[in-house]
C-alpha positions as CSV (number, residue, x, y, z in Angstrom):
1,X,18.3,-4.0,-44.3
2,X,21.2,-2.1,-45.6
3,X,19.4,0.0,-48.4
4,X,16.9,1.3,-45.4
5,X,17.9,4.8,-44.6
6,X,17.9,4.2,-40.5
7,X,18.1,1.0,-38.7
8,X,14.4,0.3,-38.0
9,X,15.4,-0.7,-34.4
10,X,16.1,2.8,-34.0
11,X,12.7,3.8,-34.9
12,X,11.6,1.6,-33.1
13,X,13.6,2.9,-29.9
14,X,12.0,6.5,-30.3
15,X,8.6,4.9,-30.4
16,X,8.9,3.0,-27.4
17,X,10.6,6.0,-25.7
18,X,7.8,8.0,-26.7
19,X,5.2,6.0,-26.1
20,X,6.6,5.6,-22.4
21,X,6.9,8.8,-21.8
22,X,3.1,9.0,-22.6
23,X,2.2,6.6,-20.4
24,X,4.1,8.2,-17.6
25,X,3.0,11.8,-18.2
26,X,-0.7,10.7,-17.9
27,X,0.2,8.1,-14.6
28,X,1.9,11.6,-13.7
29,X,-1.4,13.7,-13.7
30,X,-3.4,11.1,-12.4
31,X,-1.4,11.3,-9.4
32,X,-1.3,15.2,-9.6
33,X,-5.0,14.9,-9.3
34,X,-4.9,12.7,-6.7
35,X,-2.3,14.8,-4.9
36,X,-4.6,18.2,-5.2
37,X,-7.2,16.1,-3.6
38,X,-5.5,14.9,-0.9
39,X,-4.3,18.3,0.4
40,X,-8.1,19.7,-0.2
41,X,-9.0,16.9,2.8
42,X,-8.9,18.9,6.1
43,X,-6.7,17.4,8.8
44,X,-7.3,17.5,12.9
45,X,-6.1,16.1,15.5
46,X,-8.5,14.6,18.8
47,X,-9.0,18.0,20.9
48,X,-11.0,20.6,21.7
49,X,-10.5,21.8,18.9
50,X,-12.4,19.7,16.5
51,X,-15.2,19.1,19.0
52,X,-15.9,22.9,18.4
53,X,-15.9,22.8,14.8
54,X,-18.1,19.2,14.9
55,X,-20.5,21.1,17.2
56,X,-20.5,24.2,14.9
57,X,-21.0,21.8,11.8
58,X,-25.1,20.8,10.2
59,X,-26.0,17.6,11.9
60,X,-22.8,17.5,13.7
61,X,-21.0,16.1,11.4
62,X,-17.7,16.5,9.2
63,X,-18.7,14.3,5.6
64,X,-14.7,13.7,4.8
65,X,-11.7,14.5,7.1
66,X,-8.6,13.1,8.0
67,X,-7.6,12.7,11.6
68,X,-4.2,11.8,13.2
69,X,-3.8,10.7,16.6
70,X,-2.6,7.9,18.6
71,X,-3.8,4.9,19.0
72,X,-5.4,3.6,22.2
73,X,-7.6,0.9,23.3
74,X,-10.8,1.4,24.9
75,X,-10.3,-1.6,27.3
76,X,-8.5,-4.3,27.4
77,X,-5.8,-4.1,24.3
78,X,-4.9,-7.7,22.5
79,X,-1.5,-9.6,24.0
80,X,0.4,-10.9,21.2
81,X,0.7,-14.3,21.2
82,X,4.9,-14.2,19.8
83,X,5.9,-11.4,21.5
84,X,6.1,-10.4,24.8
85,X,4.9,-7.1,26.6
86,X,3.2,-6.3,23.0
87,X,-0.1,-5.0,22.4
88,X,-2.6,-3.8,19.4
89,X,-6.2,-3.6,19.4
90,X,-6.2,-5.3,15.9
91,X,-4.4,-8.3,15.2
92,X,-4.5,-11.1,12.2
93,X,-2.7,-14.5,13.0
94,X,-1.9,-16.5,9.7
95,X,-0.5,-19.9,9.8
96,X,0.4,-21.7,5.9
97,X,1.7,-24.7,5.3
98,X,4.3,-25.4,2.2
99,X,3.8,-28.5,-0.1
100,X,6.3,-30.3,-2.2
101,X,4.9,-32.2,-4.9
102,X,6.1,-33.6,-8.2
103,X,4.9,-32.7,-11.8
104,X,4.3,-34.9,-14.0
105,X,4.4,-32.9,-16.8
106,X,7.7,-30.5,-16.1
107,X,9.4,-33.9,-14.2
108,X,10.3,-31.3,-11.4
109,X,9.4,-31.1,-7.4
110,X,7.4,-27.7,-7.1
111,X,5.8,-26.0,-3.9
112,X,2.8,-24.5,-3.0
113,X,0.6,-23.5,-0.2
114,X,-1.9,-25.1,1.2
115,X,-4.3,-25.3,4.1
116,X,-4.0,-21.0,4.7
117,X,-5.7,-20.0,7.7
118,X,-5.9,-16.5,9.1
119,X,-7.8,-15.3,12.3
120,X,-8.6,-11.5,12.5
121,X,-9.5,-9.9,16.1
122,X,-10.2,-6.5,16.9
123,X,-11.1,-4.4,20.4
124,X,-12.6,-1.2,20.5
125,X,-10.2,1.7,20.0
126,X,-9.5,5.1,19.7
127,X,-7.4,8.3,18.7
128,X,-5.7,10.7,21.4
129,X,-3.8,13.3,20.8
130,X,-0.1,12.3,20.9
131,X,1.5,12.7,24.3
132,X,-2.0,12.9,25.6
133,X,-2.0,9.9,27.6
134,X,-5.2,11.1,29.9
135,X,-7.4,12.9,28.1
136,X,-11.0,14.4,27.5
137,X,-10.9,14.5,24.1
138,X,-10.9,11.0,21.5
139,X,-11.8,9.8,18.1
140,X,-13.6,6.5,18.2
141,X,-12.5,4.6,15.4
142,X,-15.4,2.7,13.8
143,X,-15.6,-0.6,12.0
144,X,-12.4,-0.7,11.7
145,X,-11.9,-4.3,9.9
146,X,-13.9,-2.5,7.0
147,X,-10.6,0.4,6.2
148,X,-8.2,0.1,3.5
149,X,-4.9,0.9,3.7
150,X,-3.5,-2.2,5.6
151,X,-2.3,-0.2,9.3
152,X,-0.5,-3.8,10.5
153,X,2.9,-4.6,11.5
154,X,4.4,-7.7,11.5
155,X,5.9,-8.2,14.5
156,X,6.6,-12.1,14.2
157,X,7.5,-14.4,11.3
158,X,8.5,-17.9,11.7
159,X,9.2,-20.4,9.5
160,X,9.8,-24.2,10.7
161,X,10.3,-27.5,8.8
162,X,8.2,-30.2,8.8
163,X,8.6,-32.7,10.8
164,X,6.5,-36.2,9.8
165,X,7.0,-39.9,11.1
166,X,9.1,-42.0,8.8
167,X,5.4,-43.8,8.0
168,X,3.9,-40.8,7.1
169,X,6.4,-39.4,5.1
170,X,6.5,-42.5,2.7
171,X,2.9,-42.6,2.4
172,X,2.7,-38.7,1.8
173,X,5.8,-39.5,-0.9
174,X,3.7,-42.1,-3.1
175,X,0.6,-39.5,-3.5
176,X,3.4,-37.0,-4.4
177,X,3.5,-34.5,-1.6
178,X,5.8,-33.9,0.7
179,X,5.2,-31.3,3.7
180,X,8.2,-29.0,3.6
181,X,7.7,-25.8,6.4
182,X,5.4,-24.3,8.6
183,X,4.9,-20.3,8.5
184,X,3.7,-18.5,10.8
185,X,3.2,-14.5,11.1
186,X,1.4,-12.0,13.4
187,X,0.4,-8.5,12.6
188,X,-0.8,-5.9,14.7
189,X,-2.1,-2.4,14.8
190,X,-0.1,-1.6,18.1
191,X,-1.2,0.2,21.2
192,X,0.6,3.7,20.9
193,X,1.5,4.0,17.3
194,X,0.4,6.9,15.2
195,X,-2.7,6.3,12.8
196,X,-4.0,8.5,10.1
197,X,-7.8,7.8,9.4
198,X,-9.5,9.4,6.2
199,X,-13.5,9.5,6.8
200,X,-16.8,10.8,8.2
201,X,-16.2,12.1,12.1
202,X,-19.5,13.0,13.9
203,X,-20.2,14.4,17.2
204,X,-22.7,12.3,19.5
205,X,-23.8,14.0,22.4
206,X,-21.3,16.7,23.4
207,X,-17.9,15.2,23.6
208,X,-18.1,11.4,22.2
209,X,-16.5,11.7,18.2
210,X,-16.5,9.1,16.2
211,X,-14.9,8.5,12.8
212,X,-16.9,6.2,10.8
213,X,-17.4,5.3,6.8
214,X,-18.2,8.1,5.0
215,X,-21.6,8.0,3.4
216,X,-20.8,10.1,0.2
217,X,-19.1,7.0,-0.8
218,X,-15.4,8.0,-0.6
219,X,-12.9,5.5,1.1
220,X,-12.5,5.1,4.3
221,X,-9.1,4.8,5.2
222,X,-6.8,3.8,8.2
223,X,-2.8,4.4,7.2
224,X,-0.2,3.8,9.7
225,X,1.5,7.1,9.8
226,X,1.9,10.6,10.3
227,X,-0.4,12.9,7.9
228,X,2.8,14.7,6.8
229,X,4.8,11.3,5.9
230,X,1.7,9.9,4.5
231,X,1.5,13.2,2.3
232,X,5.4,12.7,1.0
233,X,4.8,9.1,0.2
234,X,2.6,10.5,-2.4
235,X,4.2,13.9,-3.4
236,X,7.4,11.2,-4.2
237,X,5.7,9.4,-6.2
238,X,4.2,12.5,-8.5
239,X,7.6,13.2,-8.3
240,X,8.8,9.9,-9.6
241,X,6.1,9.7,-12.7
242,X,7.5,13.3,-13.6
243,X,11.0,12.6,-13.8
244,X,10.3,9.5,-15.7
245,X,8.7,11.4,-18.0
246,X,11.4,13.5,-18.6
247,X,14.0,11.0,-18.7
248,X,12.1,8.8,-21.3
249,X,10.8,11.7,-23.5
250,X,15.0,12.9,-23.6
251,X,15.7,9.6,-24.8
252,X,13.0,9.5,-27.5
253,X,14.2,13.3,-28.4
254,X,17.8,11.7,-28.4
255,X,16.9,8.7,-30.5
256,X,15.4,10.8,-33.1
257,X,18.0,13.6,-33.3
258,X,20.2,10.6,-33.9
259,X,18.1,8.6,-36.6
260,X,17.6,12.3,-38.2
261,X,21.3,13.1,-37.9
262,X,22.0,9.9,-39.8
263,X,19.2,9.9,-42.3
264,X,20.1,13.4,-43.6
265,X,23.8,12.4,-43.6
266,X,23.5,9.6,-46.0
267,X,20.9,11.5,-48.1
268,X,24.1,14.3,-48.4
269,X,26.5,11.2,-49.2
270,X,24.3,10.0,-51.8
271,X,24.0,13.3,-53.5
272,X,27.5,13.2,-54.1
273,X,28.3,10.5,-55.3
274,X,24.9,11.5,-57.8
C-alpha cells in the first residue's frame, strides 16, 4: 500500500464526489424542466374572469390550467367523527391494529400490522374565490378521489393499547401473537382551506365550470396550498439539487488537488534522492 503513489481511498473519494455531483446535476435539470413547466401552466382564480376566457376558448374549454380557490361544499359538508365543529368534503378514516409475535428464527418479539381498514367518503365540492363567501362564480371540482397530490390533513391520531381478557390473552400467547395498540387517524380536506387543482376546466352552459381530468393525459392534481407556496416548494428544491451539486463537485475538485498535490510531491522527493 505504501509504494502506491496516493492512497487509493483518496481516489476513491474524488470518484464518489464526482460521481455524486453527476447524479445531482442531472436530478438538478430534471427539476429545472419540471420547474419551466410548471410556470408555463396558466393560473386563475373562480371569477368572472375565467368564465370570459372559458367562453372565449374552442369548445369552451381550457385543456391544462391551474386553479386556486377555496374550498366549499356543495351541500352538506362531512362532520368529523374526532373532532368537533370540523368539517371537509373529503375524508378517509383508517383504523390498524399492532401485533406482537415471536420469531422463531431471530428468538425476538417483532410487530406488525394487521387487519388495516380505511374508509374514504367524499361530497360534492367546489372552489370560490377566497373571501368570497357568496358568490356567482365556482369551480366544480370533479372526481376528486381520482387526483394526486394527497390534499388531507390529519386532524386526529390516536393510539390505544389493547385490552384482551386474561383467557384471551393466553390463548393469543400460545399461537404467538399478542395484540399490542389500536391506531386510529382521520384526514380531511377541510371546508375553507385553500386548494390548488392542476387540470382540464370547461364551461357548461354559461356560468357552471368545472375542473375535471385532463384528456391530453397530463395529471390531474389537487395540492393543498397556495399556487405561490406550491411554486416555492419546488423552486427549493431546484435550488437544493444545485447547491448539492456544487458542494459535492468542490469536494471532488478538492480531493483531487490534494491527491495531485501529493502525487507530484513524492514524485519531486524521489527525484532527489535519484
Amino acid at each position: 500500500m505504501s509504494d502506491l503513489p496516493v492512497n487509493p481511498l483518496v481516489w476513491l473519494g474524488v470518484g464518489s464526489s464526482f460521481a455524486f455531483s453527476g447524479l445531482c446535476y442531472h436530478l438538478y435539470q430534471e427539476k429545472k424542466k419540471e420547474l419551466k413547466k410548471l410556470k408555463e401552466i396558466p393560473i386563475f382564480k373562480p371569477d368572472q374572469h375565467l368564465a370570459k376566457i372559458l367562453k372565449a376558448s374552442p369548445h369552451k374549454r381550457l385543456q391544462y390550467v391551474a386553479v386556486e380557490g377555496m374550498v366549499q361544499a356543495d351541500g352538506e359538508p362531512l362532520a368529523s367523527r374526532f373532532v368537533p365543529r370540523c368539517f371537509g368534503v373529503i375524508q378517509k378514516i383508517t383504523v390498524e391494529e399492532h401485533l406482537r409475535y415471536w420469531n422463531t428464527l431471530s428468538k425476538t418479539w417483532n410487530t406488525r400490522t394487521v387487519n388495516k381498514k380505511e374508509t374514504s367518503n367524499s361530497v360534492p365540492f367546489s372552489l370560490i374565490r377566497p373571501g368570497a363567501y357568496v358568490t356567482d362564480f365556482y369551480v366544480k371540482v370533479q372526481n376528486p378521489l381520482e387526483a394526486s397530490g394527497c390534499p388531507l390533513e390529519r386532524v386526529y391520531h390516536k393510539s390505544r393499547g389493547a385490552v384482551e381478557g386474561l383467557v384471551s390473552t393466553a390463548l393469543q400467547g400460545l399461537s404467538g401473537e399478542i395484540p399490542v395498540a389500536m391506531v386510529e387517524s382521520e384526514e380531511l380536506l377541510r371546508v375553507g382551506s385553500i386548494l390548488t387543482g392542476f387540470g382540464e376546466v370547461v364551461l357548461e352552459g354559461d356560468q357552471v365550470m368545472r375542473l375535471q381530468v385532463p384528456q391530453d393525459g397530463r395529471k390531474y392534481m389537487l395540492v393543498a396550498t397556495d399556487h405561490g407556496s406550491f411554486m416555492e416548494r419546488h423552486e427549493s428544491s431546484a435550488s437544493m439539487w444545485k447547491t448539492l451539486t456544487a458542494v459535492t463537485g468542490l469536494m471532488g475538485a478538492s480531493f483531487l488537488t490534494w491527491a495531485i498535490y501529493n502525487l507530484v510531491g513524492k514524485q519531486d522527493d524521489r527525484s532527489k534522492k535519484a
